[in-house]
N, C-alpha and C positions, 0 to 999 in steps of 0.2 A: 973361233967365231969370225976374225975381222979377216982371214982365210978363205973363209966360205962364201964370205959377202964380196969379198974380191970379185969368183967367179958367177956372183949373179949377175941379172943382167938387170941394173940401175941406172945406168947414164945415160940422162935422155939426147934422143937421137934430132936431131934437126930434119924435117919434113914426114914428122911421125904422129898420127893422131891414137891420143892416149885415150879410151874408155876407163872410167873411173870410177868404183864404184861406192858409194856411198852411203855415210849411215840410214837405216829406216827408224831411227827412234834414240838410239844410243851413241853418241860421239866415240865413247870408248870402242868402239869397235870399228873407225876409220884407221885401216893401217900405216906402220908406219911408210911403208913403199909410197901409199896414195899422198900422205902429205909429203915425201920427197917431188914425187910428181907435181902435184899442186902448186908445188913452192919455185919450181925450176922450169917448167915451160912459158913459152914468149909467151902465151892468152891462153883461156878459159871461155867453151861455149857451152853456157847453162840451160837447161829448160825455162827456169827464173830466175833472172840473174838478181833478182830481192830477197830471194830465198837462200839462192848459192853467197850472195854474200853475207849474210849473215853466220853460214858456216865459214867461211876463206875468215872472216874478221875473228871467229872464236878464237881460229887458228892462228891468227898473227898474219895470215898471208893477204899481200896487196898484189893483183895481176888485172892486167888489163881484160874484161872480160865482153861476151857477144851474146846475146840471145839466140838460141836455137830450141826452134818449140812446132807442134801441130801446123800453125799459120805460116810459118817462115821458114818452113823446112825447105825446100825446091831451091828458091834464091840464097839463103843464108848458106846453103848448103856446098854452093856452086862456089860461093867467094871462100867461105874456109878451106874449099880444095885447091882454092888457085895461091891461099896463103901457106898453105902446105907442101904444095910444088915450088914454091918460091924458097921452101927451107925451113920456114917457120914449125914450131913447134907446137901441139894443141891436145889440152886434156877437154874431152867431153864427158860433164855429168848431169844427171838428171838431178828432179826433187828430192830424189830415195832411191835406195837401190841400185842395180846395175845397170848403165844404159843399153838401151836396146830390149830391152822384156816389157813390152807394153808401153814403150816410148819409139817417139822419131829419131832415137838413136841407131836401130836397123837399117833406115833409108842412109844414114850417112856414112856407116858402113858398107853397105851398097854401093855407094858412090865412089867412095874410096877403093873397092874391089876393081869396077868400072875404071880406072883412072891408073891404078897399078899404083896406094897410097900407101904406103904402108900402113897396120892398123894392130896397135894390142890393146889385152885387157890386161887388168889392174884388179885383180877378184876380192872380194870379199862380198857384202849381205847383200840378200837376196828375197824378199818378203815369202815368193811361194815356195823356194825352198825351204825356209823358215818353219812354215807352216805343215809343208810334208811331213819333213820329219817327225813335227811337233804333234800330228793330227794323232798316231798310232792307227793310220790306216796302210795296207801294204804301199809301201814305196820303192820296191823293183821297177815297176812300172808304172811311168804315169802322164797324163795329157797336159799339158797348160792350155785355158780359156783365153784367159784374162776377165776381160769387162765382157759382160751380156749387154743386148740393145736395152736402152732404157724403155723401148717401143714395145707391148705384151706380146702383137704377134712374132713382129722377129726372135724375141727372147723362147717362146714359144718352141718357135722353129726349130732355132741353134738346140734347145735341149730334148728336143725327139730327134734330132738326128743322133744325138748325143745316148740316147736310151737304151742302147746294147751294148755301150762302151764298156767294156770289160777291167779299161786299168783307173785307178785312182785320177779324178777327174781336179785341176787346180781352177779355181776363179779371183778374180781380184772383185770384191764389191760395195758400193759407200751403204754410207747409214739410210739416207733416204728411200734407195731400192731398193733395202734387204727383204722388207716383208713382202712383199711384190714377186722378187726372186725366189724368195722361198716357199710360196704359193706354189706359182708353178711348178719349181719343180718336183713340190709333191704331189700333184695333180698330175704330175707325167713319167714319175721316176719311182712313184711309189710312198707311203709314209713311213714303211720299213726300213729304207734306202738310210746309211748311216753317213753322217755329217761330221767334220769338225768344224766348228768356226774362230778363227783366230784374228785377234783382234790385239790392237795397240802394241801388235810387236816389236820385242828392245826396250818396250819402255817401261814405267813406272806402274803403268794399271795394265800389262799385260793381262791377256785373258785366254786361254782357249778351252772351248766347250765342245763335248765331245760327247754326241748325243745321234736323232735319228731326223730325219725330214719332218715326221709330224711333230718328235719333240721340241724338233728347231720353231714350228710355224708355232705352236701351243706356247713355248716361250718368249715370241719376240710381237704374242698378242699381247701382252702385260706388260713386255720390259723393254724401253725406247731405245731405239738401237744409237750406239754412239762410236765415231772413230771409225776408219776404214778399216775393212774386214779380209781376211783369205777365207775363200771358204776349201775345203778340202771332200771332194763326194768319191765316197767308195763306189768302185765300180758295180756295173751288173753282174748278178749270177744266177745262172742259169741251171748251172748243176741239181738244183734244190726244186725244180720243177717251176718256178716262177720263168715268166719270157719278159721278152723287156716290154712285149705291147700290152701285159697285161693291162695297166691304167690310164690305155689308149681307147679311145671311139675307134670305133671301125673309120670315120674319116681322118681322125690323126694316123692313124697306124697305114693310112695310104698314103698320105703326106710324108710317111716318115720314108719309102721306099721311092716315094717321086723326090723327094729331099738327095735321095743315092743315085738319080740320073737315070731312073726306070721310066722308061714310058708311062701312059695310066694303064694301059691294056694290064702291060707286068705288074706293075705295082699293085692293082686289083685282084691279079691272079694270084703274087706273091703273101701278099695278107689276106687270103682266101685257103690259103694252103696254110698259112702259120695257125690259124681260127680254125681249122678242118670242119670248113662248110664250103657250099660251089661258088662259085664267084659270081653268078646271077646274084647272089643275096648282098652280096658288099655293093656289087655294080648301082641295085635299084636303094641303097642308104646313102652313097657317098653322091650320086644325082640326081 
């Protein structure tokens, strides 16, 4: 073993930004690599550095640490690279999970591409992957959302464009929006349409329910939604004679092909052709 660890690659390098990724619920599952890392670069730029320290203290480690979040991305961004080129050493982690998957962790990879910075990951948990797995829906293939708009039309929108999507679709979504979210998208995706919903992943009230769009809406009438969620949506299928615009209006279902970059002429013609009626009849509904 102490052979093997020789030829890993452990020793942190001077002007190297470390991705770190961290527990979503369960400390035991921070590795041991991350707390080397943790423990041995010059700073630490957190999402919330209230939050990250409270993890760094669990751990015994004291490092000088930076905020890096949604607000401070652009300028915090520009000085950690300039501390980086200067030789300094920098692990970046979010709240949970891996940075960069629905964090302003990609823009400073970005940056650091831009810059010529060096940049590694540091793997371990991952909430939608978590969840894929967990869903028992096919996971060959499959999309990441993340967050839908909290706003109905936009949320709307993103899940009719979303309505033909064939591979296993991932969302991240809080307590607040889930009934909202799950309205729509059985109002546009179908009540058939199968769901996992997985919640409080790693931790002590894990949960995942593993059920259908209408069962999901029918059960989160009654039971108050708590903890942030993965939702996991089985793709469309089409083979079974169902289309994806079945629980579309004729005006959504033009929306959904103007959503794809079709003129309206097309788009009128093209869900005129999917409905096999003439497009005089969409033309005089959708204006």
């Amino acid at each position: 073993m102490s052979e093997y660890r020789e030829r890993e690659k452990n020793e942190i390098e001077g002007g190297m930004l470390y991705l770190v990724a961290t527990p979503i619920g369960n400390l035991s599952d921070l590795s041991e690599r991350a707390i080397k890392v943790l423990s041995e670069v010059d700073f630490i730029a957190a999402e919330d550095t209230r939050n990250s320290r409270r993890l760094l203290t669990a751990l015994g480690i004291s490092k000088p640490m930076v905020s890096y979040h949604d607000h401070n991305r652009r300028e915090r961004g520009e000085e950690i690279a300039l501390r980086l080129k200067s030789g300094e050493s920098c692990a970046l982690i979010t709240d949970a999970g891996t940075p960069g998957i629905s964090d302003p962790g990609e823009d400073m990879v970005a940056l650091c591409a831009e810059e010529d910075i060096p940049v590694t990951l540091i793997p371990g948990p991952c909430a939608a992957i978590n969840a894929l797995v967990l869903s028992g829906l096919p996971a060959g293939k499959f999309v990441f959302e993340g967050f839908l708009s909290a706003k109905s039309s936009e949320r709307k929108a993103a899940l009719r464009e979303l309505a033909a999507e064939k591979r296993s679709i991932i969302f991240h979504e809080a307590p607040h929006k889930l009934r909202a979210t799950l309205d729509d998208m059985c109002e546009i995706m179908g009540e058939d349409r199968r769901i996992a919903l997985c919640r409080e992943l790693t931790k002590l009230n894990e949960e995942i329910i593993r059920t259908t769009l209408g069962g999901a809406v029918a059960l989160y009438s009654e039971k108050e939604p708590r903890g942030e969620y993965v939702l996991v949506l089985e793709g469309a299928k089409q083979a079974d004679g169902v289309e994806f615009w079945t629980n579309m209006t004729e005006r959504e279902h033009v929306d959904f092909y103007l959503s794809q970059g079709m003129s309206k002429n097309e788009a009128i013609k093209a869900a005129a052709h999917d409905r096999g009626v003439h497009k005089s009849e969409i033309y005089k509904l959708v204006l």
